[in-house]
BALOBA-1460 file (C-alpha; in Angstrom, 3 decimals):
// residues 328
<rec num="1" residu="x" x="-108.214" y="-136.501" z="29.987"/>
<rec num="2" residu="x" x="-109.416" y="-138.804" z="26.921"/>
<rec num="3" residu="x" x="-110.562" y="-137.156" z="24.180"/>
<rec num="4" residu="x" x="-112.319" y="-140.921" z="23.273"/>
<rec num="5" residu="x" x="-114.306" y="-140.713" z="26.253"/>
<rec num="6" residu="x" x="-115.495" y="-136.610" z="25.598"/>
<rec num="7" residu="x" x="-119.627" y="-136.936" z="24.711"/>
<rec num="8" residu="x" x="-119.448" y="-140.523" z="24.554"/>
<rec num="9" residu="x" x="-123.115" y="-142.387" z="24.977"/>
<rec num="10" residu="x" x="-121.913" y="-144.509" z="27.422"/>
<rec num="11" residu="x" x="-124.088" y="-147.641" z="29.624"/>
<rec num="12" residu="x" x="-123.000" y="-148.601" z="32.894"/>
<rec num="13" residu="x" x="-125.315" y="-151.322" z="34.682"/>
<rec num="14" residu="x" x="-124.834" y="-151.843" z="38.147"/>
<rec num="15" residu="x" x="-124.134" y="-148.111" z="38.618"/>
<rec num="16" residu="x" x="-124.933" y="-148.702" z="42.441"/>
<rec num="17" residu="x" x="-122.361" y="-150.960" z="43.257"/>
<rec num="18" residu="x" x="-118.894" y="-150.867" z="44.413"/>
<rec num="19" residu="x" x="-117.156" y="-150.967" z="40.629"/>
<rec num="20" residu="x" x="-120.004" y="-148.759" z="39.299"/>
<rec num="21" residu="x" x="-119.929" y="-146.036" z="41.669"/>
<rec num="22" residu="x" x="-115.649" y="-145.679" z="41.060"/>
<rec num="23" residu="x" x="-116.494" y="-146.304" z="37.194"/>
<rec num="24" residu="x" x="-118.933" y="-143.524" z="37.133"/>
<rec num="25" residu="x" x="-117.208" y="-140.732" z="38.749"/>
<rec num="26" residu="x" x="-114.044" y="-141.633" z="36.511"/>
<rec num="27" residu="x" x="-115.894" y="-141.483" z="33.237"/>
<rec num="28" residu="x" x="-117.828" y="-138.184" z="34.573"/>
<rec num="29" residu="x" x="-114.117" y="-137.234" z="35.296"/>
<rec num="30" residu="x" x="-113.268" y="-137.576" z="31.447"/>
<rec num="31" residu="x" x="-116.573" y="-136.198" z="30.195"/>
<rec num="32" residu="x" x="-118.839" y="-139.061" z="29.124"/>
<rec num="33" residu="x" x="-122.498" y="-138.809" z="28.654"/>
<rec num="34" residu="x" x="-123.857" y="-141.587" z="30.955"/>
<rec num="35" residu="x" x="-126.825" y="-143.664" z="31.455"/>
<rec num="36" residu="x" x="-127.191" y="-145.680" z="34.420"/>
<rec num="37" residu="x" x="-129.298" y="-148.894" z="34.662"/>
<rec num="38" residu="x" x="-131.219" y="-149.024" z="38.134"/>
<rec num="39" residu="x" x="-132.584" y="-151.553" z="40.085"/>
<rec num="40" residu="x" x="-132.997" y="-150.614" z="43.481"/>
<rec num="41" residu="x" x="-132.815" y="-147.137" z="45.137"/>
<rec num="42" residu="x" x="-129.195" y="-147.078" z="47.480"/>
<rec num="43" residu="x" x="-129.112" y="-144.149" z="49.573"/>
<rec num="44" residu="x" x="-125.528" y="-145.434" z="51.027"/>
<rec num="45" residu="x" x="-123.923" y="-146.030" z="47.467"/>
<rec num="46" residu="x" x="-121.452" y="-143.568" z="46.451"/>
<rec num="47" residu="x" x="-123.545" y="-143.258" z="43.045"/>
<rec num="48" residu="x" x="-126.026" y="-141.506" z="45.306"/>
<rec num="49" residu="x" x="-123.947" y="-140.024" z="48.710"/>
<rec num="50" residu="x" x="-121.410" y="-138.608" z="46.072"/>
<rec num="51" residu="x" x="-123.969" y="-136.359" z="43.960"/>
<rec num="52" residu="x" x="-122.836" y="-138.485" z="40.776"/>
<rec num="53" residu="x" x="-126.575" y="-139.584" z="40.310"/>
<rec num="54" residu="x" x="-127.964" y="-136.121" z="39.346"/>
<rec num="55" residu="x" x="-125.159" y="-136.391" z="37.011"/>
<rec num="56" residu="x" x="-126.259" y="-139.249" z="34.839"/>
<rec num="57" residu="x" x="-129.537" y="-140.432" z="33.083"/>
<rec num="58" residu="x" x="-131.148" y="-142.783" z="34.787"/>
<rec num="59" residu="x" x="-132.755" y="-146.049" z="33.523"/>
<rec num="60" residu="x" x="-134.864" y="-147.761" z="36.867"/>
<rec num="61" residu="x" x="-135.331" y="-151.465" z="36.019"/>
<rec num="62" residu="x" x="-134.069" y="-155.149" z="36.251"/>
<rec num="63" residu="x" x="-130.779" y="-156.151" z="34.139"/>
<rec num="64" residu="x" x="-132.654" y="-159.544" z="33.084"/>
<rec num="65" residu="x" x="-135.116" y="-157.039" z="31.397"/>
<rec num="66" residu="x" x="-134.261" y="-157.114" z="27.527"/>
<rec num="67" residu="x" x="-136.938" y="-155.373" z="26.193"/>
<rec num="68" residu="x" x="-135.600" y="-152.109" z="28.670"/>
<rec num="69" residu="x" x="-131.949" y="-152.647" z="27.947"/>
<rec num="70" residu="x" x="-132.807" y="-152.802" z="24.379"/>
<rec num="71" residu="x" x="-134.904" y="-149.500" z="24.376"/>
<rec num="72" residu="x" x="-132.415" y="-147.946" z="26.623"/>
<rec num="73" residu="x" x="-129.466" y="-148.561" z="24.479"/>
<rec num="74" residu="x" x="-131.637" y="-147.230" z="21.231"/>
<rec num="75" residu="x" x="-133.067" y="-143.751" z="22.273"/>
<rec num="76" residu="x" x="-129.510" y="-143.029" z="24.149"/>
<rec num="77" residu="x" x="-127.733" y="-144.159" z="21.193"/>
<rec num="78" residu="x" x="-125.335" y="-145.864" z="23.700"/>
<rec num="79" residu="x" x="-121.754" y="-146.675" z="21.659"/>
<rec num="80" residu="x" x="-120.155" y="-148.348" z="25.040"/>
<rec num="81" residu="x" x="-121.540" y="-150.512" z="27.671"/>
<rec num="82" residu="x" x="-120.236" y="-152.065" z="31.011"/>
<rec num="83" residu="x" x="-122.022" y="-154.730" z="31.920"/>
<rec num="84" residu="x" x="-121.571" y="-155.001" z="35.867"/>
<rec num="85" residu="x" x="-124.780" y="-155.570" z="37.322"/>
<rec num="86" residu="x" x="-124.813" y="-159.047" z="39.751"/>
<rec num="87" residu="x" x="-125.040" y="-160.667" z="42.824"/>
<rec num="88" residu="x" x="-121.768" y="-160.576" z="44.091"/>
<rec num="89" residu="x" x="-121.524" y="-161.437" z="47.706"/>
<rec num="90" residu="x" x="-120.358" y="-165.233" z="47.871"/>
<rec num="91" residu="x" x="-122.945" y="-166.099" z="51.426"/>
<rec num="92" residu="x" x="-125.507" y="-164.655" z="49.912"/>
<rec num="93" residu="x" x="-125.042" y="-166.896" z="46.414"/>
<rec num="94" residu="x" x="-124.943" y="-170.075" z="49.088"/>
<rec num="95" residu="x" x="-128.157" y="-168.869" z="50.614"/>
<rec num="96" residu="x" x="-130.187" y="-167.535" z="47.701"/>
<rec num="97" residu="x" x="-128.966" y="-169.340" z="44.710"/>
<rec num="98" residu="x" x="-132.025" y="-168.955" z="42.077"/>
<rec num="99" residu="x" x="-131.931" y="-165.205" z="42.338"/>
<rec num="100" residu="x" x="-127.725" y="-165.110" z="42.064"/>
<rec num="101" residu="x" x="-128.380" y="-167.125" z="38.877"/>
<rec num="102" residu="x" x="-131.027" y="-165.670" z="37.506"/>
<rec num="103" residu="x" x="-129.288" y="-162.043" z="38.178"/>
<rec num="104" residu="x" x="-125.746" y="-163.133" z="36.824"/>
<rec num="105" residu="x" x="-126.629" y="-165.482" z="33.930"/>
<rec num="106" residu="x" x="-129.697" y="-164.154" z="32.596"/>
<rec num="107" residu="x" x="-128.937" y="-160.674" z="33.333"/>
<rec num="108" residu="x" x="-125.503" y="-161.149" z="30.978"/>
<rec num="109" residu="x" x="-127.507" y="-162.799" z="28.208"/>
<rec num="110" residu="x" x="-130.228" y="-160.200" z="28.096"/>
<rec num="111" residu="x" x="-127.890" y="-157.411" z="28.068"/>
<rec num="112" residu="x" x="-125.726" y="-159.429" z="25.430"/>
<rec num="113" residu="x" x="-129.126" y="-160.004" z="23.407"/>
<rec num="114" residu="x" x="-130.100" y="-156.284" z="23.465"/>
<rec num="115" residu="x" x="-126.397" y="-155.108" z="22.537"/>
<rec num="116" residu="x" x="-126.564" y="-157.802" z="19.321"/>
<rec num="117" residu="x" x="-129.489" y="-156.213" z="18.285"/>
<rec num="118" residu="x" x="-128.385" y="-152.193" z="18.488"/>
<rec num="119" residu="x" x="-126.654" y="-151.309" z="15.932"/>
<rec num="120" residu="x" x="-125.156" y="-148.133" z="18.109"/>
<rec num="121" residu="x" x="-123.355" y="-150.412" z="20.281"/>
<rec num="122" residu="x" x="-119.525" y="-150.548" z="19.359"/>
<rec num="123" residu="x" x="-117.562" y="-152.223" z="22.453"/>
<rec num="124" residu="x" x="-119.049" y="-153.908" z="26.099"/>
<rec num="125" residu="x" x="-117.116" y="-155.063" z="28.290"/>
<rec num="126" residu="x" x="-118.663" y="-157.590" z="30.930"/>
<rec num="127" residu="x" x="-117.741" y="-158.602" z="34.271"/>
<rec num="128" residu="x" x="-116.744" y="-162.020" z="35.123"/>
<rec num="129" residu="x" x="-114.570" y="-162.761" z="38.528"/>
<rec num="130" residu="x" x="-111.342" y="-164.667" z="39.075"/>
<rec num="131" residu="x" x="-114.402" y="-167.350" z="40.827"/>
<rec num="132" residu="x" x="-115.258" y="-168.105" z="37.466"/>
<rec num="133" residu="x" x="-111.865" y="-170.268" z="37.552"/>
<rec num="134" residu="x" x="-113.329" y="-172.303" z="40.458"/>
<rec num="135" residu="x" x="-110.597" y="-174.765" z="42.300"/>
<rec num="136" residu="x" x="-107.069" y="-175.401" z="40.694"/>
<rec num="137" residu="x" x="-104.942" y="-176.026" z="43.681"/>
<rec num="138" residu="x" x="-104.095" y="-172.670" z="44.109"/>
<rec num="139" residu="x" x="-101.875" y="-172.076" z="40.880"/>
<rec num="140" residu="x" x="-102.036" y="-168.905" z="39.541"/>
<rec num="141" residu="x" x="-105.077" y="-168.734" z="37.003"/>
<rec num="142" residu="x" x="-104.263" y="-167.158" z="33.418"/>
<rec num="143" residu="x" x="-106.416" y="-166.498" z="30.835"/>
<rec num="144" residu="x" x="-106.020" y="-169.945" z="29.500"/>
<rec num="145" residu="x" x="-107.489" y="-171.784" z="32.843"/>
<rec num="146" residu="x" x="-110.026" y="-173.544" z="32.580"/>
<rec num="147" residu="x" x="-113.369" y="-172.271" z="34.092"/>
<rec num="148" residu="x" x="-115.047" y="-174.745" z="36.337"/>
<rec num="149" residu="x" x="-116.983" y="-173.319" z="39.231"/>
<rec num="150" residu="x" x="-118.472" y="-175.755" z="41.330"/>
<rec num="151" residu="x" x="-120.820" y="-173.543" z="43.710"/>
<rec num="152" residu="x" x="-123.590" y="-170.773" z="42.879"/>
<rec num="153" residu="x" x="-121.893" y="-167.466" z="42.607"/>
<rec num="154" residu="x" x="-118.686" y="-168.814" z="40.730"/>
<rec num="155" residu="x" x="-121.028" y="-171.371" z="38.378"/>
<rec num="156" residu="x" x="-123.139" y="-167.914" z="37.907"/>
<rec num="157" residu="x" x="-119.927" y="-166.008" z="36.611"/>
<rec num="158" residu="x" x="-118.346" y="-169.222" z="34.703"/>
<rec num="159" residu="x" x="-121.689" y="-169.248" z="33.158"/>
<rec num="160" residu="x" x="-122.050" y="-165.477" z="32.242"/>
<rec num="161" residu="x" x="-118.055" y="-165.400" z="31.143"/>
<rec num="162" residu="x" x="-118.963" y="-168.232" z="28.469"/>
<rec num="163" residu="x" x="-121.870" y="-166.363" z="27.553"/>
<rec num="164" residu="x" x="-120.020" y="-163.425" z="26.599"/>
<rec num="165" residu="x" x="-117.789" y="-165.273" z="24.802"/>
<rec num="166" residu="x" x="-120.584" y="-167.297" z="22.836"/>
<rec num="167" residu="x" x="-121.875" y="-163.979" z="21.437"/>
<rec num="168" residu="x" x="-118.407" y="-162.926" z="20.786"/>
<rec num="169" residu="x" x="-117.728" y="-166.144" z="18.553"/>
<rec num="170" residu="x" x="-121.311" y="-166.092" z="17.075"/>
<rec num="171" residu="x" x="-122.315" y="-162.962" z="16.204"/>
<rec num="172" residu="x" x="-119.076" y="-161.272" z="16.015"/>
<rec num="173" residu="x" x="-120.885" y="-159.000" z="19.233"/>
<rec num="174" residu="x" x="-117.489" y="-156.456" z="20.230"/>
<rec num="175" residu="x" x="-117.276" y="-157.686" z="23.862"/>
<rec num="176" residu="x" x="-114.265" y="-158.144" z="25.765"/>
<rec num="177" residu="x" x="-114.483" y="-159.947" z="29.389"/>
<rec num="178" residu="x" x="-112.884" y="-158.668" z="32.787"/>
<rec num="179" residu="x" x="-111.906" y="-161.185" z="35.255"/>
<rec num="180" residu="x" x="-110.639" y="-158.930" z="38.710"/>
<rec num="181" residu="x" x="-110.101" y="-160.794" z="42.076"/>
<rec num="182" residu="x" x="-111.694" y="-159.110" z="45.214"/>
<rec num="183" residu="x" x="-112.503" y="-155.939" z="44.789"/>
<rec num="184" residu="x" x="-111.705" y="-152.994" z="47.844"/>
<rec num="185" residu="x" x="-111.814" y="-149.800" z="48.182"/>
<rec num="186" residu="x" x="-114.084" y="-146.221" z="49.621"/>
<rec num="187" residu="x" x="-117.804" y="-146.742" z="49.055"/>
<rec num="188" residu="x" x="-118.393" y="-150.317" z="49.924"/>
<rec num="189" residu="x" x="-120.386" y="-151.203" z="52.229"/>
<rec num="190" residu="x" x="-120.646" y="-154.748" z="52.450"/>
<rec num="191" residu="x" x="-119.384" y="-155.388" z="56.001"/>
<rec num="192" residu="x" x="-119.267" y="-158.564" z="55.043"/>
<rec num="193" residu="x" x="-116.634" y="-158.468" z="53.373"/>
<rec num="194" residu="x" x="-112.875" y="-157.949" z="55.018"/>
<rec num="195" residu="x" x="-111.506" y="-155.187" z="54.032"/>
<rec num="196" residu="x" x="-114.971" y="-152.344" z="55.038"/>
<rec num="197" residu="x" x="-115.746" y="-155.188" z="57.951"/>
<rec num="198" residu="x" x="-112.386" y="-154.950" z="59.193"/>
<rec num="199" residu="x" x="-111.932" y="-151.276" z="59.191"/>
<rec num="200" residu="x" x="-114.992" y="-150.665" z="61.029"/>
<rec num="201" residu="x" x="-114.423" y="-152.655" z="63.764"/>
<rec num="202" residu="x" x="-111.298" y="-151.267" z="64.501"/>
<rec num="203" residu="x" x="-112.457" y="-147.461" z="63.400"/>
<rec num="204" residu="x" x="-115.198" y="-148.315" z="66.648"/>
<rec num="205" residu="x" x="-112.710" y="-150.388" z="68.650"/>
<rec num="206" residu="x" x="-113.558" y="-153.588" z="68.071"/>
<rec num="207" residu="x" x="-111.424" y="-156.784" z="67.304"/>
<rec num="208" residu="x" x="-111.712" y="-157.270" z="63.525"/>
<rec num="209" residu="x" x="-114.225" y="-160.669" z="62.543"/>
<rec num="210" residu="x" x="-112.907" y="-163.489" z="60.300"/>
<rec num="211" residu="x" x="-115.405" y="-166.022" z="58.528"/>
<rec num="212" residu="x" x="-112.913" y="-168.100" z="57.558"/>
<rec num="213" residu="x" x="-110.325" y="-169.669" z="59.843"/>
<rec num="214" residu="x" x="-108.031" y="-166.940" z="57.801"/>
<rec num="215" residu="x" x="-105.636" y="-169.109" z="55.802"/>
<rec num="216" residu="x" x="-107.736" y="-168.787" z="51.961"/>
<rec num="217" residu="x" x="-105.648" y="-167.048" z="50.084"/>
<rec num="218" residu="x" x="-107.467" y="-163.728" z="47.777"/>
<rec num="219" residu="x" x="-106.214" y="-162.009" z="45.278"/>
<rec num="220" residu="x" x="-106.855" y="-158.040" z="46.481"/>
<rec num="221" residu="x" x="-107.776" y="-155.691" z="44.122"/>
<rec num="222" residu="x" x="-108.231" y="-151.474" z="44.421"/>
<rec num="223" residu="x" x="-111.817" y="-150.083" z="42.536"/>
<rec num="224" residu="x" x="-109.873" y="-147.637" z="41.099"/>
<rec num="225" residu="x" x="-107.566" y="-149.808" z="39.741"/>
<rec num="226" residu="x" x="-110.227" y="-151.589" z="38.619"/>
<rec num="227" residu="x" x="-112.363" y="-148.630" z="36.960"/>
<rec num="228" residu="x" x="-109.207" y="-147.390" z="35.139"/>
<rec num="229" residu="x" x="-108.498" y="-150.690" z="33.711"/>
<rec num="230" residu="x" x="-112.252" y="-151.334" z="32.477"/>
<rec num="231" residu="x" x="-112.044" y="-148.232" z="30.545"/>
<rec num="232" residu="x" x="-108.676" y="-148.894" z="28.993"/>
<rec num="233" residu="x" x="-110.010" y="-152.345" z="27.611"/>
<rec num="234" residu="x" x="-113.049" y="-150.315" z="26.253"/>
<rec num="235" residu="x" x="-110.711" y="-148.053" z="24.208"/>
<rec num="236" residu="x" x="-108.654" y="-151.054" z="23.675"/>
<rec num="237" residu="x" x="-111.648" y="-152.359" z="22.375"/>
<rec num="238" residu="x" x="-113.162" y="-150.050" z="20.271"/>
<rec num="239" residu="x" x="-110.184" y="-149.937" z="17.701"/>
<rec num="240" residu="x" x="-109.142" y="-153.251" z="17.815"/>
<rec num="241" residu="x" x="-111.300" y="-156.358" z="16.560"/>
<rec num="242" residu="x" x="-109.248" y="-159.219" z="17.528"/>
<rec num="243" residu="x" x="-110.011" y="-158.309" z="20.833"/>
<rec num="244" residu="x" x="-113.880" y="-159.654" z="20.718"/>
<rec num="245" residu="x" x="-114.268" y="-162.476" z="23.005"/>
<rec num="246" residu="x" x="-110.775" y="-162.220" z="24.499"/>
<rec num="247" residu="x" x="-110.048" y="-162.245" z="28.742"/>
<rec num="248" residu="x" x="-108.336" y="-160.067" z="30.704"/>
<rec num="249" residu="x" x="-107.050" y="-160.970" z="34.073"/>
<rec num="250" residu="x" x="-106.374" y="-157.418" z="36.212"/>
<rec num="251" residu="x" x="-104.659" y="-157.996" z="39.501"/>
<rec num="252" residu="x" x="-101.614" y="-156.751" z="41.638"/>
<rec num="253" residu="x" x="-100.476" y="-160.235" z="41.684"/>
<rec num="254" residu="x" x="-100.125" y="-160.779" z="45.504"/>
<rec num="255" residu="x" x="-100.857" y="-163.631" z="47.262"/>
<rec num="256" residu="x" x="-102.209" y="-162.647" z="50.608"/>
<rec num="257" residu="x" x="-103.934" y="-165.029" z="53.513"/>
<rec num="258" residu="x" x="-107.183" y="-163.228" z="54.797"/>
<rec num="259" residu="x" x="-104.928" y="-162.900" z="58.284"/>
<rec num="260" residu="x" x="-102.619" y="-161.051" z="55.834"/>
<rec num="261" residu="x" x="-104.841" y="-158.832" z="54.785"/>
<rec num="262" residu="x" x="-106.112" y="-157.496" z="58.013"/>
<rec num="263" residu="x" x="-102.899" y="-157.397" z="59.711"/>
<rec num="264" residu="x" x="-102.223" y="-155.049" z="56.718"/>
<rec num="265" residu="x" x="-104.989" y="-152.676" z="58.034"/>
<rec num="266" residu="x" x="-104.698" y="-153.340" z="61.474"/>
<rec num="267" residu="x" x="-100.474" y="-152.007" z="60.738"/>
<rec num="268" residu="x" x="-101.740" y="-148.869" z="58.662"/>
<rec num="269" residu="x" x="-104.355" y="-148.001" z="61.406"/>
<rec num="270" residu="x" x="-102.257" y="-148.353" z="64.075"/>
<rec num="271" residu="x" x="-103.860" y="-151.473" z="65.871"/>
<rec num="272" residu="x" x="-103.391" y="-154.241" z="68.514"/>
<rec num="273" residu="x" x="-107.212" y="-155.991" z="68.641"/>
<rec num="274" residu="x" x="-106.342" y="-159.267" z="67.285"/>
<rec num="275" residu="x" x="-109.450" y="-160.576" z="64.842"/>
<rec num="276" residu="x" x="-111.771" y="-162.981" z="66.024"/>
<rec num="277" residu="x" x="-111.598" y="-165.978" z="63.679"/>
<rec num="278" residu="x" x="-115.186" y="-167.993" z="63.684"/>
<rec num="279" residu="x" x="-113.929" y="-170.484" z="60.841"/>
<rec num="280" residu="x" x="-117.631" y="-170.579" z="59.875"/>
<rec num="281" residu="x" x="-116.688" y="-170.306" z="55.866"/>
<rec num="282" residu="x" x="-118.428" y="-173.024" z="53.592"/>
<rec num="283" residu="x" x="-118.086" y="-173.798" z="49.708"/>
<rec num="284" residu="x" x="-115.464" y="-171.552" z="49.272"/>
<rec num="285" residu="x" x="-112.349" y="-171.995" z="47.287"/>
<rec num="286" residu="x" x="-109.241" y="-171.961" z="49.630"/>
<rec num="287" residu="x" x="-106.921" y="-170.393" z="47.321"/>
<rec num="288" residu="x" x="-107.022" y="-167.939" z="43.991"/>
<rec num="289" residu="x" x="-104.809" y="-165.652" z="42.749"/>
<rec num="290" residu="x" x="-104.882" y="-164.094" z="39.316"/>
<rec num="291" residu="x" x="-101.669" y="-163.809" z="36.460"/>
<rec num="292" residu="x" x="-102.285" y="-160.406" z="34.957"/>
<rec num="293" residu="x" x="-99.243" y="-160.806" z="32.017"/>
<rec num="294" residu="x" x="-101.620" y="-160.637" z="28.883"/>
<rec num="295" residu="x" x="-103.037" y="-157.475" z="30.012"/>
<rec num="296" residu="x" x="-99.607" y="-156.068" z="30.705"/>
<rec num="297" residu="x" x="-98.364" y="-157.405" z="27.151"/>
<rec num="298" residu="x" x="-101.239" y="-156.752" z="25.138"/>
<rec num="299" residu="x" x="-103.603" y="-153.782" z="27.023"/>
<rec num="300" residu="x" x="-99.883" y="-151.892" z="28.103"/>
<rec num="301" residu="x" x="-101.874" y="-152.077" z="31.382"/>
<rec num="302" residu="x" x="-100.436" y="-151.673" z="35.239"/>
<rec num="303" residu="x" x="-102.123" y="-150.698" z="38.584"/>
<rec num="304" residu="x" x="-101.690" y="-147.064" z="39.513"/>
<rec num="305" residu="x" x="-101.579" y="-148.137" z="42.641"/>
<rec num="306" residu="x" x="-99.450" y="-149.840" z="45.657"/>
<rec num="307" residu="x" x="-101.696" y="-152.478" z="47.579"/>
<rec num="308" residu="x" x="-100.594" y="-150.228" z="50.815"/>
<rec num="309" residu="x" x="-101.133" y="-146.762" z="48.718"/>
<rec num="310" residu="x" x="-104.961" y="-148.443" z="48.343"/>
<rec num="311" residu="x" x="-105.366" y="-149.224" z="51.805"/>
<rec num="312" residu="x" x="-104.373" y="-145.770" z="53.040"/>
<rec num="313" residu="x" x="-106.706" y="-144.057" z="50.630"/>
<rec num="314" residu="x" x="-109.417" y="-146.750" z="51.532"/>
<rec num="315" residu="x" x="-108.917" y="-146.324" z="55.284"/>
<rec num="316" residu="x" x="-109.284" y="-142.620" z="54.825"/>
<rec num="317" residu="x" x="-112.423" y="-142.880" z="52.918"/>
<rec num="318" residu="x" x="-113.723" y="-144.762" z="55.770"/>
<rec num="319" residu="x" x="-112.799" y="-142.606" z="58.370"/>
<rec num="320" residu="x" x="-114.360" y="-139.699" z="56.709"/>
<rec num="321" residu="x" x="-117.651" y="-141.731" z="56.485"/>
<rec num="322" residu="x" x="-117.763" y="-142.086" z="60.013"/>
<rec num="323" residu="x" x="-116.932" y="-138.763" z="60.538"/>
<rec num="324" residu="x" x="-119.587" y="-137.622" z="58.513"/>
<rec num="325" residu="x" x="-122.203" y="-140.478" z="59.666"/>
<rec num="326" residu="x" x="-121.766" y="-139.050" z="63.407"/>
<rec num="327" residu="x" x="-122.319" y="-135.601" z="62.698"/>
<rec num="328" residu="x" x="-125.625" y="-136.026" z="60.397"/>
């Protein structure tokens, strides 16, 4: 337990998603008081299927909203923020570009704008994506890579990422900027994506599905991991100045093939269905992976857990949704 985090006012947008739901149930954990930002009512999240909504205040409305975010951070007399709320789902970006952009870029400068003018406000930190990098051959990204997406979601979070760091160099706003590869873990579901998709095709029996033709290479990343490490940058934050406008890369550091990656889950669940690879993938980048060594050196940071460690917990969480899911 943190005493820093004991009564804190505390702003999490994006409270539905994957990252919010492990964020919120960690800073519960440590005894924040919370406000969540709202948009849409997700009976399936873990915000809402774990109990932690009757746990937090809760803002409904739209991140791009500054007026709201502006009142919202005033009468809670909010001191931290974590700026989460996006599009994140790559196909959907490809398909529905206007509303990815208008969600990720105008929804960072809005909050951004509403922070710069509440005095309350102390540290944000704002999510950005290792697809803010875009395409550089596969070398490992650091901090010092240039950002350069080329298609909607990673122009969306190149965009936002410079944003944050515009009102970091400007106005002297305290935000720091997370850049995390793919996130995993209990709680989403996207079945999109590989890791949830994969596991419940094999939970029912089926061979696992692969967009791709399984050779991009991802860098993997555990929510937890990821909700323990926002929260240490917001301490980090909070005491230390020259941290405004800086990037953090969190990752494991492996380099694993999508094929990698589910025979991973197909060894820790015990199964022989090979995955059916459609090689239907378009305007994605074929490899990323992310150097974490400034957030080592200067944060003191490391994962608490083993990429395996994560998948057991993650394939458990899974089978205890579909456990419960039959029985309601």
């Amino acid at each position: 337990m943190s005493a820093f985090w004991q009564d804190r006012p505390v702003l999490v947008t994006g409270a539905t998603g994957l990252l919010g739901g492990a964020l919120v149930r960690r800073l519960l954990g440590e005894r924040a008081t919370l406000v969540c930002l709202v948009r849409d009512w997700v009976p399936q999240s873990e915000l809402v299927r774990a109990g932690l909504l009757e746990r937090v205040r809760v803002v409904r409305g739209d991140v791009r909203d500054r007026a709201l975010l502006e009142r919202t951070l005033g009468e809670y007399e909010v001191t931290t923020a974590f700026h989460l709320a996006a599009q994140t789902i790559v196909t959907i970006a490809n398909r529905n570009p206007v509303s990815t952009l208008e969600s990720n870029i105008q929804g960072t400068w809005a909050m951004l704008e509403a922070c710069r003018r509440s005095p309350s406000v102390k540290a944000i930190v704002t999510a950005s994506s290792d697809k803010a990098y875009g395409d550089h051959g596969g070398t490992p990204y650091d901090e010092e890579t240039p950002l350069q997406g080329r298609h909607p979601y990673d122009v969306s979070k190149s965009c936002a990422d410079l944003i944050a760091r515009m009102y970091a160099e400007t106005y002297g706003l305290p935000v720091s900027i997370t850049r995390c590869g793919n996130f995993f873990g209990g709680g989403d579901l996207n079945w999109n994506r590989i890791v949830p998709g994969t596991i419940r095709s094999l939970l029912r029996g089926e061979r696992p599905v692969i967009r791709s033709d399984g050779s991009f290479i991802r860098d993997y990343f555990y929510i937890e991991d990821g909700a323990a490490a926002y929260m240490l940058l917001a301490e980090r934050l909070d005491a230390d100045a020259g941290l405004r406008g800086r990037a953090f890369n969190f990752s494991n550091e492996n380099r694993l093939t999508v094929l990698d990656m589910v025979g991973k889950i197909r060894r820790l669940m015990g199964s022989e269905l090979e995955p059916v690879v459609l090689n239907e993938a378009s305007h994605e980048i074929p490899a990323q992976c992310l150097d974490a060594g400034r957030a080592r050196r200067e944060l003191g940071w490391s994962p608490l857990f083993s990429l395996d460690g994560a998948l057991g917990e993650t394939i458990a969480w899974y089978r205890r949704f579909f456990t419960d899911e039959q029985g309601s």
